[in-house]
C-alpha positions in Angstrom: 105.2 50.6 84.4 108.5 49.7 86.1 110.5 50.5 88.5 113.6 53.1 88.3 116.8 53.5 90.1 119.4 55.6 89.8 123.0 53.8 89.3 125.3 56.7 90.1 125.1 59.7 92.3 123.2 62.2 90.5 124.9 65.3 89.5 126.1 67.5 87.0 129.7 67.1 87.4 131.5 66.6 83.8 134.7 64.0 85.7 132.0 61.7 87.0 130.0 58.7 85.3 125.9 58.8 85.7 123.9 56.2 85.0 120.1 54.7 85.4 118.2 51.4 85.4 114.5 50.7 84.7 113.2 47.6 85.4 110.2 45.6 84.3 109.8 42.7 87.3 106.7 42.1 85.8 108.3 41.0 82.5 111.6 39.9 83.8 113.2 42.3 81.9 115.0 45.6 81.6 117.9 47.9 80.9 120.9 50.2 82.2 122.2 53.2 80.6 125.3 54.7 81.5 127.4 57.6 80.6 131.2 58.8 80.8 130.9 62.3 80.6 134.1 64.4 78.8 136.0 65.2 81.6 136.1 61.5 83.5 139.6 60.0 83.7 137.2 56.3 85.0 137.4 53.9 82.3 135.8 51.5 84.8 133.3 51.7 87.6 131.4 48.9 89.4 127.6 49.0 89.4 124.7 47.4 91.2 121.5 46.4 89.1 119.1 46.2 91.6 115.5 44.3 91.6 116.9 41.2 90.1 116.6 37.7 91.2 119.9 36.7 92.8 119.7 33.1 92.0 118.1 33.5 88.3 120.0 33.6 85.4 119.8 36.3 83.3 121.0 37.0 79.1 122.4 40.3 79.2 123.0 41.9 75.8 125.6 44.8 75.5 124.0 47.0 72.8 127.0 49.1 71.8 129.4 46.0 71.1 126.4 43.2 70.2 128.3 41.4 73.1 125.3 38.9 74.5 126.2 37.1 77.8 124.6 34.8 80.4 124.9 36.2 84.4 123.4 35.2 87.5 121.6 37.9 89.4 124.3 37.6 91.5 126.8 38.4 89.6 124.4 41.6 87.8 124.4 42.9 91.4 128.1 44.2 91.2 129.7 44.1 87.9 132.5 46.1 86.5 131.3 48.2 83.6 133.7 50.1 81.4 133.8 52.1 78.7 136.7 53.1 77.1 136.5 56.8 76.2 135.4 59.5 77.5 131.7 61.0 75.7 130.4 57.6 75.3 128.1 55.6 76.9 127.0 52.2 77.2 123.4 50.3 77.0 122.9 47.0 78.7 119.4 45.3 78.2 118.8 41.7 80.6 116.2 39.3 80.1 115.6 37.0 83.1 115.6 33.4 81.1 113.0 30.5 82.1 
């Protein structure tokens, strides 16, 4: 078990993003979803993982692009997060290093 939070307002509306996070504090570890539904004209919105450590360091993997990069809770706490067309979405998985 984990805990979940929602990254986005929840809603059904096709011109905004929606996203989630689930996090394992346990473990260290988790992920983000998020979505740009069809009708968004947002390439980029900022997002707030939440639970993290502030002063750890994290390796966050960017599943759709393989892109694999090292960020401080911190800076997981409000980062920009794009994705370039509409329809798509975007997976980010972190693992809180040693």
């Amino acid at each position: 078990l984990g805990d979940y939070y929602p990254l986005t307002g929840i809603n059904l509306d096709e011109s905004q993003w929606i996203g989630w996070q689930f996090d394992r504090h346990d473990l260290g570890r988790g992920f983000a979803m998020y979505f740009r539904r069809s009708k968004s004209n947002y390439i980029t919105i900022e997002s707030s993982l939440r639970g993290l450590d502030p002063e750890a360091i994290y390796q966050v993997n960017f599943a759709d692009s393989g892109r694999i990069q090292t960020l401080s809770g911190k800076d997981l706490a409000r980062m920009m997060v794009t994705i370039p067309k509409a329809r798509e979405s975007l997976l980010i998985t972190y693992t809180k290093k040693p």
